[in-house]
TIRO-662497 format. One line per 8 residues: number of its first residue (from 1); for each residue x, y, z of C-alpha. Coordinates in Angstrom, 3 decimals, m for minus. Example, Ala and Ser with C-alpha at 12.3 -4.5 7.8 and 13.67 -1.06 7.14 Angstrom:
BEGIN
1	12.300:m4.500:7.800  13.670:m1.060:7.140 $
//
This chain:
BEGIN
1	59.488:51.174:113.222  56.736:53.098:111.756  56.289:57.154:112.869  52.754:57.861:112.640  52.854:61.530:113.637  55.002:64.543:114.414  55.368:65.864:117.677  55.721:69.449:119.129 $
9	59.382:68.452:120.091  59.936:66.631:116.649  58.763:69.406:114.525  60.984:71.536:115.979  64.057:69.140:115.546  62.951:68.995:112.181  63.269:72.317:111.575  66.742:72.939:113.058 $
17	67.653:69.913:111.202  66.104:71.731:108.234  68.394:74.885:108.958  71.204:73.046:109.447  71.196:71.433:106.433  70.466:74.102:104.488  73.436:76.252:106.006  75.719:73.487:105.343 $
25	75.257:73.429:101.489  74.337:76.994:100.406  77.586:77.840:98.838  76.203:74.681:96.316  73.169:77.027:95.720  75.218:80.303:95.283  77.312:78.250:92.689  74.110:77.980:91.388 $
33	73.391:80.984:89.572  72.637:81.650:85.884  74.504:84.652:85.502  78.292:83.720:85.776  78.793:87.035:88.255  80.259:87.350:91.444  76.904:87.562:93.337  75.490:84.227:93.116 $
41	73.823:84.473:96.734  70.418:82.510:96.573  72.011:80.001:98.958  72.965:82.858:100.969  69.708:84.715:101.439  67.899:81.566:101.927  70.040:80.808:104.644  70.062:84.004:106.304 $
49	65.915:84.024:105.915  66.027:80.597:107.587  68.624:81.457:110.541  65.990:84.537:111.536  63.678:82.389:111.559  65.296:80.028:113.826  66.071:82.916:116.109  62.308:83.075:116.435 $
57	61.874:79.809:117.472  64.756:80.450:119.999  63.113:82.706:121.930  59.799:81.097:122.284  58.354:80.506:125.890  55.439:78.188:124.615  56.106:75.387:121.709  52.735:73.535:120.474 $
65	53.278:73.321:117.038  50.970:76.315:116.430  53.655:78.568:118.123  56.641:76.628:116.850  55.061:77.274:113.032  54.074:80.959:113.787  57.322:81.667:114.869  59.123:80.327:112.025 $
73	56.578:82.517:109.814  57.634:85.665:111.760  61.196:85.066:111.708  61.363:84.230:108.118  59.160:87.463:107.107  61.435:90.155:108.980  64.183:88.592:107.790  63.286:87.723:104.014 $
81	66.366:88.591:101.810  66.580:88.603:98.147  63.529:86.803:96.182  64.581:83.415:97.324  64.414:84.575:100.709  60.779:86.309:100.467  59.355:83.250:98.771  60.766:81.023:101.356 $
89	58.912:83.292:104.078  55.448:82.651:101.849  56.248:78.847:102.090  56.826:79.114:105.836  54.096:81.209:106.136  51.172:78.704:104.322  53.225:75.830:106.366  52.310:77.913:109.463 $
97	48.421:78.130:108.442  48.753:74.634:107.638  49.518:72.964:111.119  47.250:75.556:112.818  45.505:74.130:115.707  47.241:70.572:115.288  48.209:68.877:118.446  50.160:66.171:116.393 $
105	50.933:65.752:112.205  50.103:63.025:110.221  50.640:62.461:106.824  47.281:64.524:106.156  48.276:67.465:107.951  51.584:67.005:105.787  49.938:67.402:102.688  47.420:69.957:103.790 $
113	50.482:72.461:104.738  52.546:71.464:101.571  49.384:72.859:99.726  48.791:75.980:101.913  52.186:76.646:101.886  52.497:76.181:97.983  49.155:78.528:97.207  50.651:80.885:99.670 $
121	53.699:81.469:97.759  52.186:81.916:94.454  49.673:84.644:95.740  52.428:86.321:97.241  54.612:86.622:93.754  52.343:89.059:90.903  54.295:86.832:88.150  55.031:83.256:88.892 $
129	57.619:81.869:86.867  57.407:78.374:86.216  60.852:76.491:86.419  61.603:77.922:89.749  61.437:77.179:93.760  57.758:77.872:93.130  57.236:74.989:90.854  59.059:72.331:92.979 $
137	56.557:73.448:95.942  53.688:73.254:93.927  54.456:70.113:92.435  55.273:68.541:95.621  52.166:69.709:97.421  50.376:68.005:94.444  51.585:64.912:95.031  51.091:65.185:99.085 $
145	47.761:65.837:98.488  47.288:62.987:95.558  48.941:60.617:97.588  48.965:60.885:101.604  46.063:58.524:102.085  48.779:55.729:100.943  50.936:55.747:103.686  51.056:55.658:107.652 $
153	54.361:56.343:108.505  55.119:60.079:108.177  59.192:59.266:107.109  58.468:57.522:104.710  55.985:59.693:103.282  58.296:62.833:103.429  60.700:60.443:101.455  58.351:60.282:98.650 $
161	57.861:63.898:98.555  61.435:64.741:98.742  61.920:62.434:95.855  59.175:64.416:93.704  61.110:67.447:94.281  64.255:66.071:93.262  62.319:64.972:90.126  60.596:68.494:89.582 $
169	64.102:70.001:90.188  65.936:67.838:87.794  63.559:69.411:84.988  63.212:73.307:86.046  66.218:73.195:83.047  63.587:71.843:80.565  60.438:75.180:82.278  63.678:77.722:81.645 $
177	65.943:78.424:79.035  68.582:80.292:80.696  68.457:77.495:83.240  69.607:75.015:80.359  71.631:77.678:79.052  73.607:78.005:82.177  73.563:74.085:82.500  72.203:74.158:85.908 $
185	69.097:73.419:87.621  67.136:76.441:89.816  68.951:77.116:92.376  65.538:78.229:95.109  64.414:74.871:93.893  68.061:73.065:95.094  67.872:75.222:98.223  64.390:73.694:99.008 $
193	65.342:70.246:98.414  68.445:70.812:100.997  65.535:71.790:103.745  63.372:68.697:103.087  66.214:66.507:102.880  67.407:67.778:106.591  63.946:67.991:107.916  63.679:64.091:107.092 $
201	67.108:63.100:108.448  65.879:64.989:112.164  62.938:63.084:111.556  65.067:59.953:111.644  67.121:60.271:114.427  70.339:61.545:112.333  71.994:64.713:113.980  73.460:67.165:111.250 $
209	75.777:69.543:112.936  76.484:73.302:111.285  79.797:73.490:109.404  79.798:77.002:110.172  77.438:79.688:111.829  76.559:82.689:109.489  78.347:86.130:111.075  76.328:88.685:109.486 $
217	78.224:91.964:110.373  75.735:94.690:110.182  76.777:98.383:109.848  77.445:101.038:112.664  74.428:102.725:112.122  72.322:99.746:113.269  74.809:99.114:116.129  74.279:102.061:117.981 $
225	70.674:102.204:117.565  70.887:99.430:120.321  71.870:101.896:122.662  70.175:105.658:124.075  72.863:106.689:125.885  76.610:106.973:125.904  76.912:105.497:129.286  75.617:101.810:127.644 $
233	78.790:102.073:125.121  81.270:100.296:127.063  83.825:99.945:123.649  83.658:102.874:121.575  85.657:102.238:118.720  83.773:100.129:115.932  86.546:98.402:113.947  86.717:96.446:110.842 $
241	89.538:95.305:108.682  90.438:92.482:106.505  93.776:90.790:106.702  95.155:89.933:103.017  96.983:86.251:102.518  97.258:85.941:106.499  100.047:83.900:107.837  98.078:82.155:110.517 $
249	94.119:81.107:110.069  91.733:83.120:111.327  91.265:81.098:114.630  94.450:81.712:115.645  93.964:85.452:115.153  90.857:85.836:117.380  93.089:83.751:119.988  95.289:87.122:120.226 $
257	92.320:89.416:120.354  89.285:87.590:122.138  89.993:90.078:125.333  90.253:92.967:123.312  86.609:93.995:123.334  83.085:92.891:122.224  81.079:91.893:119.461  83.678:90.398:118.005 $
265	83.903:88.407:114.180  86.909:87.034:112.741  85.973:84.882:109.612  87.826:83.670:106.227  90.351:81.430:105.111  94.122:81.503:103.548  93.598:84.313:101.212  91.277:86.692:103.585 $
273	90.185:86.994:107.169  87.359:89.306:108.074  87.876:91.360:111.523  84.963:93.103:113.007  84.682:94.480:117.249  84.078:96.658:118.974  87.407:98.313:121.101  88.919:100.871:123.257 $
281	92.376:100.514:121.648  92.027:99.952:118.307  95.766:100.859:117.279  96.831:97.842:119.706  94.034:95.822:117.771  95.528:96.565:114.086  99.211:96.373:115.761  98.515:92.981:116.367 $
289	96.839:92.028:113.007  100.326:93.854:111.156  101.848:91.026:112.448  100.000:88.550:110.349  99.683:89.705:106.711  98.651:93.296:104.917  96.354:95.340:106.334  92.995:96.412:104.187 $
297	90.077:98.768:104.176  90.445:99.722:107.780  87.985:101.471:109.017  87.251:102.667:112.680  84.120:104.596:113.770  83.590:106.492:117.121  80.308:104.881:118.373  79.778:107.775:121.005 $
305	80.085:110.245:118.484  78.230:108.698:116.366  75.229:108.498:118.901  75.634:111.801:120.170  74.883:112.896:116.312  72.252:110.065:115.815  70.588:111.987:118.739  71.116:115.625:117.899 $
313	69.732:114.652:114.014  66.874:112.302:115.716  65.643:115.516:117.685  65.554:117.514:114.593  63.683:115.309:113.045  61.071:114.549:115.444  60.107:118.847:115.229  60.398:118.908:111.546 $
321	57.987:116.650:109.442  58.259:116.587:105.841  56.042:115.322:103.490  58.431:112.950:101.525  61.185:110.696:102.768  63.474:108.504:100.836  65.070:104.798:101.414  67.570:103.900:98.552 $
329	69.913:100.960:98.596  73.172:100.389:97.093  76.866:99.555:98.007  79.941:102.235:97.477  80.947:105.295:98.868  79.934:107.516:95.777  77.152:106.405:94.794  76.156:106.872:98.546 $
337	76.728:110.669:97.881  75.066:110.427:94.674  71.453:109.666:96.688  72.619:111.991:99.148  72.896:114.837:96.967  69.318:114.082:95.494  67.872:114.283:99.320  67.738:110.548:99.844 $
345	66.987:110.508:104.001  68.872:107.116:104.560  71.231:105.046:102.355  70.691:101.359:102.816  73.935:99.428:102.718  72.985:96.444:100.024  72.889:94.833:96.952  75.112:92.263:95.202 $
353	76.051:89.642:97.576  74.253:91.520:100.361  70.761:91.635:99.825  68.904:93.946:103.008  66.124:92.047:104.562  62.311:93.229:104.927  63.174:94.342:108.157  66.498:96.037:107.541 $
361	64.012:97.829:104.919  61.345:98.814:107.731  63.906:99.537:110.047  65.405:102.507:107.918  62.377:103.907:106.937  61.532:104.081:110.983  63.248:107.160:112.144  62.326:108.941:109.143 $
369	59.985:112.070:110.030  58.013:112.081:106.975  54.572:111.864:106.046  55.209:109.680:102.856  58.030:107.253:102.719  59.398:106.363:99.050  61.584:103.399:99.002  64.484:102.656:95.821 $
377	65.390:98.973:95.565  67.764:99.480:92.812  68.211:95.851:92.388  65.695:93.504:91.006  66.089:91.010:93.617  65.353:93.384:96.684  61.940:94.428:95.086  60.006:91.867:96.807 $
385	61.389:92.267:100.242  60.953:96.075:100.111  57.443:94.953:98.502  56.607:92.860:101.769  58.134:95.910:104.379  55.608:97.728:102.276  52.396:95.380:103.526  52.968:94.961:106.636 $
393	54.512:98.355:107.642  51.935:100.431:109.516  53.409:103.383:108.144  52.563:105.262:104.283  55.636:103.095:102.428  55.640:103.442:98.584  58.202:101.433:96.390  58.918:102.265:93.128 $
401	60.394:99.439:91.359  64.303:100.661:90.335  66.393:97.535:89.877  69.738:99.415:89.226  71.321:102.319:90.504  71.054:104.000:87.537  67.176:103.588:87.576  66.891:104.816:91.250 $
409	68.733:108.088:90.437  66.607:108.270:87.186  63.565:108.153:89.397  64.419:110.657:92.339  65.406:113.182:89.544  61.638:112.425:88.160  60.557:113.277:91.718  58.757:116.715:92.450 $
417	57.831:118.162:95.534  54.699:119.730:94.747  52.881:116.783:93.285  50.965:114.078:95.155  52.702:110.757:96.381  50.594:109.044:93.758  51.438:111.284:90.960  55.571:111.254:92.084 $
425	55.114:107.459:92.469  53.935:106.594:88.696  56.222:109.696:87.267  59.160:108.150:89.657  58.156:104.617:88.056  58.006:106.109:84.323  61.423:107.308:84.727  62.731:103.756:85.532 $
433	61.799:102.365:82.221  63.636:105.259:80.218  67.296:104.584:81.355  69.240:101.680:80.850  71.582:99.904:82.296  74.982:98.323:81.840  77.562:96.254:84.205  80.619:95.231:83.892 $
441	82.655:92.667:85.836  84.026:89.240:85.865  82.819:85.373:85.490  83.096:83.437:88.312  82.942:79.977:86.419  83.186:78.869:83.181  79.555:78.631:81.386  77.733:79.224:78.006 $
449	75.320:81.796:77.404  73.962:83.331:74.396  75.945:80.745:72.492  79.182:82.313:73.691  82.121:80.463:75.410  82.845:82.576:78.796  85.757:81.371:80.768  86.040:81.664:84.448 $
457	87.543:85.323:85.558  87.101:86.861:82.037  85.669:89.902:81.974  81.796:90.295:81.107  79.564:92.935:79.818  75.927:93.060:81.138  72.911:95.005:79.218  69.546:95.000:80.686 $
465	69.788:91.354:81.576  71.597:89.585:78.953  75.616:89.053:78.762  76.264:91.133:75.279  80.234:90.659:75.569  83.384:89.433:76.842  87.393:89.436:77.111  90.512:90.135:78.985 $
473	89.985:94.082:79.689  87.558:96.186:81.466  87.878:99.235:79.845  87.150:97.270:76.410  84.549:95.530:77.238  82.776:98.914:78.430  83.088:100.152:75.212  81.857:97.006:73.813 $
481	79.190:97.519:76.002  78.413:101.325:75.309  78.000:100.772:71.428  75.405:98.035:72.684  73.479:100.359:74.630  73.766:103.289:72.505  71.069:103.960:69.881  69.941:107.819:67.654 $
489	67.828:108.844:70.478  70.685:108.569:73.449  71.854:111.644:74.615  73.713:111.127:77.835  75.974:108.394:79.003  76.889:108.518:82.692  79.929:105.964:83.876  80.513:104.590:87.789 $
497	83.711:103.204:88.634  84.287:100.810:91.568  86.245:100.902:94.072  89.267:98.769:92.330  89.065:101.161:89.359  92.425:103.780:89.180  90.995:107.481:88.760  92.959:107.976:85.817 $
505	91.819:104.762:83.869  88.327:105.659:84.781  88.411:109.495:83.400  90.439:108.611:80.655  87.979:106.472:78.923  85.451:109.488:78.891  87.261:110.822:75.695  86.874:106.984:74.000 $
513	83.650:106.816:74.595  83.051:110.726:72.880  84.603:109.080:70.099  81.890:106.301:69.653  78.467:108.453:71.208  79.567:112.288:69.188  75.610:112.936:69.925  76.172:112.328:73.954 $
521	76.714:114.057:77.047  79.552:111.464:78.823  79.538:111.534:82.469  82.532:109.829:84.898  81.753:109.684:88.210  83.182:107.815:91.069  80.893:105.153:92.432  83.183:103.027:94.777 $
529	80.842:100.275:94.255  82.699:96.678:95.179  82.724:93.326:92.425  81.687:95.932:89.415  84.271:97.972:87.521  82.147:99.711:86.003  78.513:100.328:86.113  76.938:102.904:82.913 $
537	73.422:104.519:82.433  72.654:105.475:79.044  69.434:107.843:78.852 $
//
């Protein structure tokens, strides 16, 4: 049976289907990443882009196509994480202008939103890289638009797309070296296929059901900004935990705890379970959870509390505006107090493995009371979604682009009160570029890179970019690292443990590294960041 066109109530099938699809197989994307480290999350912020945007769609109260497409454009811009994630929203976005106005979609209107969608994306990025998600849209829209007049039936031309961007994505290895290095193909790219692939299979009939929902389980902060008064909290204990090598799965668990309060999350499998509500009793909560395997990184916050100061600091604000405010994101406890110290007005829980999305971004530059708004990615893969908060915030939103932590602290201590947001934006942006940066943590898979032999779970040294070394011991390894870095014009050497770093360990390598950098100031400080032992800034 031939499908000539696409219907309002097809095109939005297709687009769950789509979702679906796409949720199903993202930890194949994650596994997907160059850099053997434990924060391969393309799949991840593709999927969480896509789910936002599906929330869109869910609370529609017309659906032409024009509003089903618009929606999905919305959705996907607020909640673009991670570059995969903001080019996704560009794709979505050209898609949208594509079916504008179209009562039905042929294979004409196919091609003509492939292309929008494709040009979209590109204009959106200020350096396309070829070998990428970009170059399997792009390559696909060509061939929509080369070919559409060939066919009637709308499945099977989708199939002939699909199969161009399993072609394109079979040679992204041959556009990228470190693609070919790593022995895998891009993983934006593989993420986009996944889409197509379940788009077509709605398009046919075939159901594809969601292995598992994404729980995304935000922090405190952005819980009780849902409510303005304490009489709205009806559980005021926030409580998280994480239950190591449980005895029962993590089903079972919630079974025990389901009456226990609200906004409940219990996720993981047979080495960790996730907990997350909100409670009255949290002592009966974690008495409970005792019962089925070690307890870890408990923590309980006092929502009412926490409101009551959220309101006290929100009316300060709102009599006292400054003329500079400050967003910077990272994970861990110290490094949090780190950007605190250096005035930073709000500390953006993100970065490996948990990229913030544009509106997260907006969101935490909302309730600051300043005139000027500076905002510290710190990671090279948040840039664009703090870029895109940037363009369509109505507010005056500067980003400098930091893509470490080191970089962002660089930059606020480049910062000067007296000078104007331009002039503190290029000094800010200067400072960046004079500090490098090194990481060390583990592999997550075996791979080859630089011509070296790394071996899942060994340890690996990261400079600027590039894996410069690897073995069996942290501490080594940082060292390896540091004589890397190190050159006659260095003069201080700053080192951030994680959180799974001893003290001791940590402090005592500050005499080693003396030894090999006589000429340097050495800084330890405690950074309580997660997946990274260490993390160094040489300057």
């Amino acid at each position: 049976m031939i499908v000539k066109y696409i219907d309002n109530v097809t095109f939005k099938k297709m687009l769950l289907g789509a979702a679906a699809n796409l949720e199903n197989n993202k930890a194949i994307v994650d596994a997907l990443n160059v850099f053997p480290v434990p924060d391969g999350d393309t799949g991840t912020n593709m999927n969480l882009t896509v789910q936002s945007a599906m929330r869109e769609i869910g609370g529609l109260t017309e659906s032409t196509i024009t509003h089903i497409a618009d929606a999905v454009a919305n959705g996907s811009l607020m909640g673009a994480r991670g570059n995969s994630g903001v080019i996704l929203s560009q794709l979505f976005r050209g898609m949208a202008k594509g079916v504008k106005g179209a009562g039905k979609i042929d294979c004409k209107i196919i091609a003509e939103s492939f292309k929008s969608a494709s040009d979209t994306a590109y204009k959106a990025v200020m350096k396309p890289v070829e070998g990428t998600i970009l170059t399997v849209a792009r390559e696909t829209a060509e061939k929509a638009m080369a070919t559409y007049a060939e066919y009637e039936d709308v499945a099977e031309f989708l199939n002939s797309l699909i199969e161009q961007a399993k072609y394109t994505l079979d040679r992204t290895p041959d556009m990228l070296k470190v693609l070919k290095q790593a022995d895998v193909v891009d993983a934006g790219g593989k993420g986009l296929v996944f889409l197509l692939e379940g788009a077509l299979a709605a398009l046919k009939g075939v159901e594809i059901k969601q292995e598992k929902i994404e729980q995304v389980v935000i922090e405190t902060e952005k819980e009780i900004a849902g409510f303005s008064s304490e009489d709205e909290i009806i559980f005021a204990y926030c409580t998280e935990f994480f239950i190591k090598n449980p005895t029962k799965s993590a089903e079972e668990f919630l079974s025990k705890i389901y009456d226990k309060g609200d906004s409940i999350v219990c996720v993981g499998d047979e080495k960790l379970i996730k907990v997350h509500l909100h409670t009255n009793n949290p002592g009966q909560v974690l008495a409970i959870a005792v019962k089925y395997g070690e307890l870890l990184k408990i923590k309980i916050d006092n929502m009412k509390e926490q409101l009551r100061e959220r309101i006290k600091n929100s009316s300060k604000k709102s009599r006292e505006k400054k003329k500079y405010g400050f967003v910077s994101i990272g994970m861990g406890d110290g490094i949090q107090k780190v950007f605190t110290d250096l005035n930073v007005d709000v500390f953006l829980s993100g970065g490996q493995t948990m990229n913030p999305s544009t509106e997260d971004i907006l969101e935490a530059a909302k309730d600051i009371n300043a005139e000027h708004i500076i905002i510290l990615p710190n990671n090279s893969n948040i840039i664009l979604a703090a870029t895109q908060a940037k363009e369509i915030s109505d507010r005056s939103l500067y980003v400098v682009p930091s893509k470490s932590i080191p970089q962002g602290i660089s930059a606020m201590l480049a910062f000067k009160e007296d000078k104007s947001v331009d002039e503190n934006v290029q000094s800010m942006t200067d400072a960046v570029s004079e500090v490098k940066t090194g990481q060390v943590t583990y592999a997550v898979r075996d791979t080859v890179f630089n011509d070296m032999e790394i071996k899942k779970d060994e340890i690996i040294a990261i400079s600027e970019g590039d894996i410069v070394a690897h073995g069996e011991n942290p501490e080594e390894q940082t060292l390896e690292l540091i004589k890397s870095m190190i050159n006659e014009d260095s003069f201080l050497i700053t080192l951030f443990y994680g959180e799974d770093v001893d003290k001791k360990i940590a402090e005592g390598l500050k005499e080693k590294i003396e030894e090999i950098a006589e000429e340097c100031d050495v800084e330890v400080i405690y950074g309580g960041q997660p997946l990274y032992y260490y993390i160094i800034s040489v300057e």
